[in-house]
Structure formats: structure tokens, C-alpha cells
TORMAR-47598 format. One line per field, with one value per residue (C-alpha): residue number from 0; x, y, z. Coordinates in steps of 0.25 Angstrom, whole numbers. Last residue first. Layout:
// TORMAR-47598
resi [NUM,...]
east [X,...]
north [Y,...]
up [Z,...]
This chain:
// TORMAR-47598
resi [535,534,533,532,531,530,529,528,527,526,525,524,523,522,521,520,519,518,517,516,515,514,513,512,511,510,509,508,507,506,505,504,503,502,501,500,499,498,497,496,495,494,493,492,491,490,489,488,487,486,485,484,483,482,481,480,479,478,477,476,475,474,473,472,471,470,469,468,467,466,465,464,463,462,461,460,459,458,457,456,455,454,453,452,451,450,449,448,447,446,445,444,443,442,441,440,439,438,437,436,435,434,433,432,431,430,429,428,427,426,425,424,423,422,421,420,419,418,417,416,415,414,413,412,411,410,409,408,407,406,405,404,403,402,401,400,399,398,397,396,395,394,393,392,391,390,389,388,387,386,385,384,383,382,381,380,379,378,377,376,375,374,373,372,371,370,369,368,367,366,365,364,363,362,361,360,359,358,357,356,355,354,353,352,351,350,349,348,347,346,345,344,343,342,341,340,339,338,337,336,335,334,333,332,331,330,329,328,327,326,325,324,323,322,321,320,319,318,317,316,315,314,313,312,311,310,309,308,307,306,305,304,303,302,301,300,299,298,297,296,295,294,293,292,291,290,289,288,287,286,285,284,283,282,281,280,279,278,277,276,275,274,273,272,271,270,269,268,267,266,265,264,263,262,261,260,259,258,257,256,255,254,253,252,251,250,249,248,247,246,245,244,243,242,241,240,239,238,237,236,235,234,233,232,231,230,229,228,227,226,225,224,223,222,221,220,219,218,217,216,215,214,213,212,211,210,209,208,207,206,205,204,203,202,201,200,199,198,197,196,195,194,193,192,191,190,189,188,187,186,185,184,183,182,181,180,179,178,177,176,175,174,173,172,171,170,169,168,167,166,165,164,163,162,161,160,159,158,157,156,155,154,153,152,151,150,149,148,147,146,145,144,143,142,141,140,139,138,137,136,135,134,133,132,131,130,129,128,127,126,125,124,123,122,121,120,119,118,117,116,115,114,113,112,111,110,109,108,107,106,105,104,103,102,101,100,99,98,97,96,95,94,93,92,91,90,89,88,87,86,85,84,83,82,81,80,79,78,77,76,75,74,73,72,71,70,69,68,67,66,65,64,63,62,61,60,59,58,57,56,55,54,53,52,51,50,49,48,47,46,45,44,43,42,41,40,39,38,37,36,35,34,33,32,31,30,29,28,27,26,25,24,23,22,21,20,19,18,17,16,15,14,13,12,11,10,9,8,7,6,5,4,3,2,1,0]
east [-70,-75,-65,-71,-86,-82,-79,-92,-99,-110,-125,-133,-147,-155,-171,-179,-193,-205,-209,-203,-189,-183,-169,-155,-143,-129,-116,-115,-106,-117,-124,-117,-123,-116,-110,-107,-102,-89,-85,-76,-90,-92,-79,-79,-94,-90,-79,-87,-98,-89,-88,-91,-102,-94,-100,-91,-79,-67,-58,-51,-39,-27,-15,-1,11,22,34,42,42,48,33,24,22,12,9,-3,-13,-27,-36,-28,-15,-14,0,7,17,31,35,48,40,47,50,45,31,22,32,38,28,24,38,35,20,9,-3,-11,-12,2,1,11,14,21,11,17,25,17,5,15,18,4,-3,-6,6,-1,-13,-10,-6,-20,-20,-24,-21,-21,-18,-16,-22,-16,-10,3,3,-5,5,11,1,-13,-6,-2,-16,-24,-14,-21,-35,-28,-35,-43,-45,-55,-48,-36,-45,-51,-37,-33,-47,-44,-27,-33,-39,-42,-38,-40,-37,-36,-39,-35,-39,-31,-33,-48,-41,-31,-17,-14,-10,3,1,10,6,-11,-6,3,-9,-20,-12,-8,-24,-26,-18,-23,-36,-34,-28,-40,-51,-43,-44,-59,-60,-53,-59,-74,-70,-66,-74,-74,-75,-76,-76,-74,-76,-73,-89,-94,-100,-94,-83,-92,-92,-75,-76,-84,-77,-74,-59,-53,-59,-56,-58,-55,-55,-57,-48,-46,-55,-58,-44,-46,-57,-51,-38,-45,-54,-41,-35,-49,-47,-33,-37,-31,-43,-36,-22,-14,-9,-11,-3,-3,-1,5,18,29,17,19,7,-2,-1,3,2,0,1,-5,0,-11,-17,-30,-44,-54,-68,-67,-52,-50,-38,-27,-17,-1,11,26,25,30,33,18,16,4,-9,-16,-15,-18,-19,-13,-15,-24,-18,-22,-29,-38,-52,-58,-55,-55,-42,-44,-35,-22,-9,-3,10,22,33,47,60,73,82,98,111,114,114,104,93,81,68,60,45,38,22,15,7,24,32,46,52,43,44,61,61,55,62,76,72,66,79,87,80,80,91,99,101,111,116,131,129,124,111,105,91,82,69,56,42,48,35,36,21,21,29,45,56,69,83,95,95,108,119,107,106,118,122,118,118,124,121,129,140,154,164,152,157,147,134,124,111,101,105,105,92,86,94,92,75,78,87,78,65,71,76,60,57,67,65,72,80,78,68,65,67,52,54,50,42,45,32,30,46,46,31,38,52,42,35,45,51,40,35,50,49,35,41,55,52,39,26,20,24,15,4,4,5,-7,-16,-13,-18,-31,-34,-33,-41,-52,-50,-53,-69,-67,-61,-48,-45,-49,-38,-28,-30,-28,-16,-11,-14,-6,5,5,6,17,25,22,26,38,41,40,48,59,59,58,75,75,60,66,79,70,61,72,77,66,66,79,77,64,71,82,72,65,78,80,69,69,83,78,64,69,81,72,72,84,78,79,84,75]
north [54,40,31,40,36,22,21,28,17,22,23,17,19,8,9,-3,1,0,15,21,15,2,4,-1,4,0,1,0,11,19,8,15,27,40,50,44,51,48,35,38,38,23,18,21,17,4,3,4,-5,-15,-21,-36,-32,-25,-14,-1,-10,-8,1,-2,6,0,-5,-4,-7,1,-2,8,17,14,17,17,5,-2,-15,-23,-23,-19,-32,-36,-45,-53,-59,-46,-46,-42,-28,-20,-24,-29,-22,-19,-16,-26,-37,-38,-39,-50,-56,-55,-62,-53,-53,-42,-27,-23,-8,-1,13,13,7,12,-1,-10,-5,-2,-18,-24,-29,-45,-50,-43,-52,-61,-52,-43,-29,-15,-4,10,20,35,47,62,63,66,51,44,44,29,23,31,28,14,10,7,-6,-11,-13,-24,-22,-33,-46,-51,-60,-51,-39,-48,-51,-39,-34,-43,-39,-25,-29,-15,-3,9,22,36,50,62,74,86,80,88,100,104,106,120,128,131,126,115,110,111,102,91,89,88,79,72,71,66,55,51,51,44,33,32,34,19,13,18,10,-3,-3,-2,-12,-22,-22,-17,-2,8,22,37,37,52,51,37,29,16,19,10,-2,-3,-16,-21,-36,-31,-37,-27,-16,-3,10,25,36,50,60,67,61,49,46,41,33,26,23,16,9,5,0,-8,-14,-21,-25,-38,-46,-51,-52,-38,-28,-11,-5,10,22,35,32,42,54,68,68,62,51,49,35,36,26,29,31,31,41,39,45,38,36,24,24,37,40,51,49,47,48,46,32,20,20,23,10,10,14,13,18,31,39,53,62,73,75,63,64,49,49,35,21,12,11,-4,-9,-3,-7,-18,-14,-17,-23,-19,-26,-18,-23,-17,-20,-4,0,-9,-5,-16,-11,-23,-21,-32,-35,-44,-59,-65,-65,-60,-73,-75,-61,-59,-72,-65,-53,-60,-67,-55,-46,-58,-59,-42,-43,-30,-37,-47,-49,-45,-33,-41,-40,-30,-32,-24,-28,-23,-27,-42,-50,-51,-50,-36,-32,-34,-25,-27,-18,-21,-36,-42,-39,-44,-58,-64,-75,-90,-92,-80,-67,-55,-63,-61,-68,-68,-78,-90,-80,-71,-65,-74,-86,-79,-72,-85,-84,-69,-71,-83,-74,-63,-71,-79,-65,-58,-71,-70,-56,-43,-34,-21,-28,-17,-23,-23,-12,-17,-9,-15,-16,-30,-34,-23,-27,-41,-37,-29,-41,-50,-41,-38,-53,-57,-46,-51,-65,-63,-76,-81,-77,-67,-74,-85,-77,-68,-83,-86,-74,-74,-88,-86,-73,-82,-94,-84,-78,-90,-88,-73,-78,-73,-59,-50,-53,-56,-41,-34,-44,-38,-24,-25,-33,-20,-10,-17,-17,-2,1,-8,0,13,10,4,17,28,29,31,39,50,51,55,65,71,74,78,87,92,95,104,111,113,118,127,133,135,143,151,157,173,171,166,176,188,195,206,222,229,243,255]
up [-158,-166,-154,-144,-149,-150,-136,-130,-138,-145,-143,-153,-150,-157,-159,-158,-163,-152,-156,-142,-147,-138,-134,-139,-134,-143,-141,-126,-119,-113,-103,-90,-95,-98,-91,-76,-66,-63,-54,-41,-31,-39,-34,-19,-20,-25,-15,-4,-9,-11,-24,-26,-34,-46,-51,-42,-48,-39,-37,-23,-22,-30,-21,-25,-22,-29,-40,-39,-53,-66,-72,-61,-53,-47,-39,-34,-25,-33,-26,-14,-14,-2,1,-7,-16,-11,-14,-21,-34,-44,-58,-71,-66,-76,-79,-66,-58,-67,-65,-50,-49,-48,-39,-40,-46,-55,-60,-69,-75,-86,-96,-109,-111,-108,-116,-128,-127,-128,-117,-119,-111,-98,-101,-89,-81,-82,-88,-85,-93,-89,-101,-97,-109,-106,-121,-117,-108,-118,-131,-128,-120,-129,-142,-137,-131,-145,-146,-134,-141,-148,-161,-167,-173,-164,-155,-155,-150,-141,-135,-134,-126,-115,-115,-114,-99,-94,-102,-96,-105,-96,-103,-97,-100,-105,-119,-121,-113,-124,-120,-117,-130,-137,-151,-151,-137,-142,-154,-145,-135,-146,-154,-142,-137,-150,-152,-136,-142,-151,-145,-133,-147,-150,-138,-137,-149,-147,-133,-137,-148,-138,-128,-114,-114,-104,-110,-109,-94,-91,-83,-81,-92,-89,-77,-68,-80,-78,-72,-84,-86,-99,-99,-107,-102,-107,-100,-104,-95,-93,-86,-74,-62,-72,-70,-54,-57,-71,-61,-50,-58,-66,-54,-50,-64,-60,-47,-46,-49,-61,-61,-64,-72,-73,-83,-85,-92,-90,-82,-85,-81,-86,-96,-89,-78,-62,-55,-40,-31,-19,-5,7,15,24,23,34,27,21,18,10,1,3,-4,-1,-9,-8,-13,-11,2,5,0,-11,-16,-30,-45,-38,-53,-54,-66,-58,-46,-34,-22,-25,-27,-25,-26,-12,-3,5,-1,6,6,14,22,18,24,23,18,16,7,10,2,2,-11,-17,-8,-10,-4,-3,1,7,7,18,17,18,29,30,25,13,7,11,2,-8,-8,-7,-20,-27,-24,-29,-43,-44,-45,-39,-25,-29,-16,-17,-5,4,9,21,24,31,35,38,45,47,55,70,71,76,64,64,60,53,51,47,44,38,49,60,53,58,49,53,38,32,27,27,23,26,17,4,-6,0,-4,5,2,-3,4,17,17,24,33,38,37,47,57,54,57,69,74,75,82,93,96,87,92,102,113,123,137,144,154,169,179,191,202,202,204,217,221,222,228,238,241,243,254,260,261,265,278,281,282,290,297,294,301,292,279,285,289,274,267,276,273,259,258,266,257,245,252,254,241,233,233,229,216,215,204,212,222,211,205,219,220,206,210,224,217,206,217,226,214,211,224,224,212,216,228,221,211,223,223,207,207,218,209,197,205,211,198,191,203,202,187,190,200,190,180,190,195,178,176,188,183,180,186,201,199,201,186,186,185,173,174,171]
């Protein structure tokens, strides 16, 4: 059977419509062009209406009289003059036509008057950093224009810089890092101080971008971080900085943030670590942090030099080998810490040579904090003793195959006291507080690419990971779960991360005397946790 041709209306219907739809758009264009003066008298005549209607409800009904007697005698006079009604329309059209015009505010596309005095100013004061008397065409000049110089700035809502791009010539000087701290510095007082800069210098092409930072987060309180077994969240930071986020919860919101993550055992180039700062910079809430998170995996050893007991909630607890805070208690247990790192390599090296999996007594991780050594050096001088630091070089040098991580945590004034196979061995670095540049210096090796803050919070500081970039950081809030100033929110953040305790809180003191049935004094030694690793 032969097929049959569709009607013509189904074969090309579609496009009929879309030429009727196309006329009518059209139509309805041209209609608006011609209709436009009308619309907007309407609109005119509409908003005068309104604004009347608003006028009358806004007089006092004892001044409407006189009001209404006034309109009427302006109405009466216009009335009555030559050509009056005429001039009334006409006056009142040409106001319902201003009245109803929909103007466009123009779109400003440079910067205002304000926003030019800050560049021209920030451009002057540039120019005796930037040019020299030899240059024919300098970039910068007195009276210069400052557009060549400045590719790119944006301004906040308070007409504050939010980024800036520099050129500079190419002779600057900008591989010192004298000149780059001097422009830095002045960049910091003329763009406003109380916020944090980043510099990003790019030698190649002559440029130094400015951006401001925003502040980082304080508010973060210990708990259980996402992390592999072998990470430590030293803190958070930029997320430029990183290419990481965790989760952490605020409250009871859950947000993502980018931590600092420092990665130790047998494949990490930065086992050990030095934490410096002033006091009340939050040095011992970083070591909180850090003994927390390892009792997950491993167990911990604590020594504090300064024995101010901000490590008495670890006391006892399950994986916590020992708190000490004397002397003798830390010369021992350094000592059993050194052989047992001797003999987790002897264990390690025998189990490779004969073919076997590495034994599970040195699988575990075993973690040294040392808080305030400088404290306990000095006593050990006093009395004629052993510098308990010296026990730390088997541990630093041999601790990354043996699965053991020293942490230290020192004050700047006792920085000179740390001996030099501390320094050394210590790659991973941590700086909490108020710091000048040259101390900066000393601790990270470099400069941060960061202006200090105004304001610097409790665990705000830097760090940085062997030959890595230096980051900012912020610790999460560890503080002591015993100390009365502590909130109750952060004590009970604290207190849900402590393991279960194995022994009493009491367990550590040398001697426990109690009063026999018979009325004799009976003595009950029970000995230090410390001195029992160092006989093992």
C-alpha cells in the first residue's frame, strides 16, 4: 500500500507557528516603542496620585480647611487666566512625564575619589623603594601615573584594599629578603593594619600580589578528627594552603575546614617536633591536642619540666605510660624510652633478616612529650646530674624505624638551652604567639609569607613541615579539663577524648602509707610506673 502525504498544516505547522510567534514578538515590541510616552505619563500620573494621597493623610485634619481653600483658589485663578487650563495640562503632563521615568543609575567602572586618593598616596609612597635616578622611564615617579603600576585592586565595603597587584621594576632587588620585608612593611601600614596580608612574590614576572586574609577560626574545640592512623591535626589553616578539608563540628552544626596535617612513622621526612612559644601562647594545649589524638594508636609518654600539672587528666588513663614531673622520674623513664627504641630495632632488623612480619609489640606507636626540658636541665645541673635531653638522641636519631615520635615544647627564652641533636632532629616546626622576625627566623628558617596579627588568640601561631611553606595555624581549643577557668564546653569536649582510666589518679606516688587492723603502721610500697619501665 502506498503511503499517503501528511496535510501540509502537520508537515511545516511548526515553523507557521514559529513565524507567528516572531511576528508577534514583534508586534509587541514596536507597540511598547510607540506606547512608551504613554506608559510613562501614566506611571507619572500614578505616582503624583500616590504621593498626594500620602500628603493628604499626612496634614492634620485642623489644617485641611486652609489647604482645600488654597487648592481651590490656585485652581480659580488658573481657571480664569489666558490660556490657564492649557498651561495646567501641559505642566502637568511634563511632571507625570519626569515622575514616571524609570532612570538607570550609570554603572561606575573605576574607582571613586576616595578609592584614587588611597592609590595615588599608596603609589607615592612606593616610589622611593622602587625607582632610581638612572632609570630613563621610570615606573614610578613623583606625580607618576599610578594606573601602569597597579593591575588589579579591589576595595571592601569600608573602602579598604581587598587585593592588589603590583608591578615593580625589574632592577628591584626583590631576591633579598631585606627589600621584600621593607615593601612588606610598608604595604602593612598603608593598607590598614588590625588584618593579616599574604605577599606572593613572582620573581619572573616583577609582580607582588597582596591579599587579605581572613581570621581563622578559634572557636574549634578538641575532638575526633578524620584522619589515617599516623596523622596528627597540628591545627587549621588557609584553605590556600592546603588541599585538604576535615570535618569538625561547631556546636551542633558540622562544617569543613583545612587542617594542618603532620604525617609520622616509618615514611615520614618529618618525625619529630618542636613546638616554641611565650608563655600563655598555647604550647601545652598543642601537646593536649597531640597526646589525644595518639592515644587513639599508640601510647604516650609525658614529661613536664615545669610541673605546673597541666598533664594531671592523662594520669592513669588507658596507653598513658607516665606523667612525670620530677627529675629522677624523667631521667628514668628517658632512659627505658632509649631502650626501648634499641630494642624495637633489634627486634625490627632480626624479624627482616629471618623473613617474618614485623613483631606486634613494636607495631605500636610510642610518642615522647617533653614539656619545658630547659626546666629540668637546669635542676639536673644544679644537682650534678644528667641532662635529661641527652637521653633523646637515640629516640630523635633512630625513632622514625622504631615507630617512637618526640614532641618538645619549649619557651623562647630557654630556646639556647635545647641541645643541638634536639634541633636538628626536630623537622617539623611549630611557633604559638607573638614572635619577632629574627625568632621567626631561628625556629622555621624562613619568613612567613604573612603579616602578624593585631590580636593574637591563645594557639595562633605558625607551622611548618620540614622544607615546607610556612602556614598559619590555629590549635583547637585543648585546654585543661582541671583548671577552673575552663569552660564547661570545652571541659566536657576534653574529658569525652580521655581514655578510661586503669589506675588511680594517686598511682604514681612512691609511697602509700595506711593504718594496719592491729594499730601498727604498715607501709605499702608501690612503685613508680617510671621506675618499672626503666627495671623492664
Amino acid at each position: 500500500m502506498a503511503r499517503r502525504p501528511l496535510p501540509r498544516i502537520l508537515s511545516n505547522g511548526s515553523a507557521s507557528i514559529a513565524r507567528s510567534r516572531e511576528m508577534a514578538r514583534t508586534a509587541a515590541d514596536g507597540a511598547t516603542d510607540v506606547l512608551h510616552p504613554l506608559i510613562t505619563i501614566t506611571r507619572g500620573l500614578r505616582r503624583l496620585a500616590s504621593a498626594g494621597r500620602r500628603k493628604w493623610a499626612d496634614t492634620p485634619k485642623d489644617r485641611r480647611g486652609p489647604l482645600l481653600f488654597l487648592v481651590a483658589a490656585v485652581v480659580l485663578v488658573v481657571v480664569f487666566i489666558p490660556y490657564g487650563p492649557l498651561l495646567a495640562l501641559i505642566s502637568l503632563m511634563a511632571a507625570a512625564a519626569w515622575k514616571g521615568r524609570d532612570p538607570k543609575q550609570p554603572v561606575q567602572t573605576g574607582p571613586d575619589e576616595s578609592q584614587v586618593q588611597r592609590l595615588s598616596s599608596l603609589y607615592e609612597a612606593l616610589v622611593p623603594y622602587f625607582s632610581v635616578a638612572e632609570d630613563p622611564s621610570p615606573l614610578y615617579a613623583h606625580g607618576g601615573e599610578w594606573e601602569k603600576a597597579f593591575e588589579t585592586y579591589d576595595f571592601d565595603g569600608d573602602g579598604r584594599f581587598d587585593r592588589l597587584a603590583i608591578r615593580y621594576p625589574a632592577y628591584f632587588t626583590d631576591g633579598e629578603a631585606g627589600s621584600r620585608a621593607r615593601i612588606e612593611q610598608l604595604l602593612h601600614a598603608k593598607l590598614g593594619r588590625g588584618r593579616e596580608y599574604q605577599f606572593v612574590w613572582d620573581e619572573e614576572a616583577n609582580h607582588l600580589t597582596v591579599n587579605v586574609l581572613d581570621p581563622l577560626p578559634t572557636d574549634v574545640a578538641a575532638q575526633r578528627f578524620v584522619t589515617a592512623p599516623g596523622e596528627t591535626v597540628l591545627g587549621f589553616t588557609d584553605g590556600t594552603g592546603v588541599q585538604r578539608t576535615l570535618p569538625v563540628m561547631d556546636g551542633d552544626e558540622q562544617r569543613d575546614v583545612p587542617p594542618v596535617v603532620w604525617r609520622t612513622g616509618v615514611r615520614s621526612t618529618e618525625p619529630h617536633l618542636l613546638a616554641v612559644g611565650q608563655p600563655g601562647s598555647g604550647t601545652t594545649s598543642l601537646m593536649r591536642s597531640i597526646a589525644l589524638q595518639a592515644l587513639q594508636h599508640g601510647d604516650v609518654l609525658v614529661i613536664e619540666g615545669s610541673g605546673t600539672g597541666d598533664y594531671a587528666c592523662l594520669v592513669g588513663r588507658d596507653g598513658v605510660l607516665a606523667v612525670e614531673c620530677g627529675l629522677a622520674g624523667a631521667l628514668a623513664s628517658l632512659e627505658w624510652a632509649a631502650h626501648e627504641t634499641e630494642r624495637r630495632l633489634i627486634a625490627a632488623n632480626r624479624a627482616r633478616q629471618a623473613g617474618h612480619p614485623t613483631p606486634d609489640d613494636i607495631k605500636r606507636p610510642l610518642w615522647i612529650l617533653l614539656d619545658r626540658p630547659s626546666a629540668l636541665g637546669h635542676l639536673a645541673a644544679a644537682d650534678g646530674r644528667q641532662d635529661p635531653q641527652t637521653l633523646l638522641q637515640v629516640p630523635l636519631r633512630h625513632g622514625r624505624a622504631a615507630g617512637v615520635t618526640v614532641v618538645v615544647a619549649e619557651q623562647f627564652d630557654s630556646l639556647d638551652a635545647l641541645i643541638e641533636p634536639v634541633r636538628q632532629h626536630t623537622r617539623a616546626r611549630v611557633v604559638l604567639g607573638p614572635a619577632t622576625p629574627d625568632e621567626l627566623m631561628d625556629v622555621l628558617g624562613t619568613q612567613p609569607q604573612t603579616t602578624p596579627a593585631a590580636d593574637v588568640p591563645p594557639g595562633r601561631g605558625y607551622a611548618r613541615l620540614g622544607s615546607g611553606p610556612v602556614h598559619r595555624l590555629q590549635v583547637p581549643a585543648t585546654p585543661d579539663p582541671y583548671d577552673e577557668a575552663t569552660s564547661e564546653v570545652h571541659r566536657q569536649a576534653v574529658t569525652a577524648l580521655l581514655p578510661q582510666r586503669v589506675a588511680p589518679a594517686d598511682s604514681t606516688e612512691s609511697k602509700d602509707r595506711t593504718e594496719g587492723a592491729d594499730g601498727d603502721t604498715a607501709v605499702e610500697s608501690v612503685p613508680d610506673e617510671a621506675e618499672a619501665l626503666a627495671e623492664r
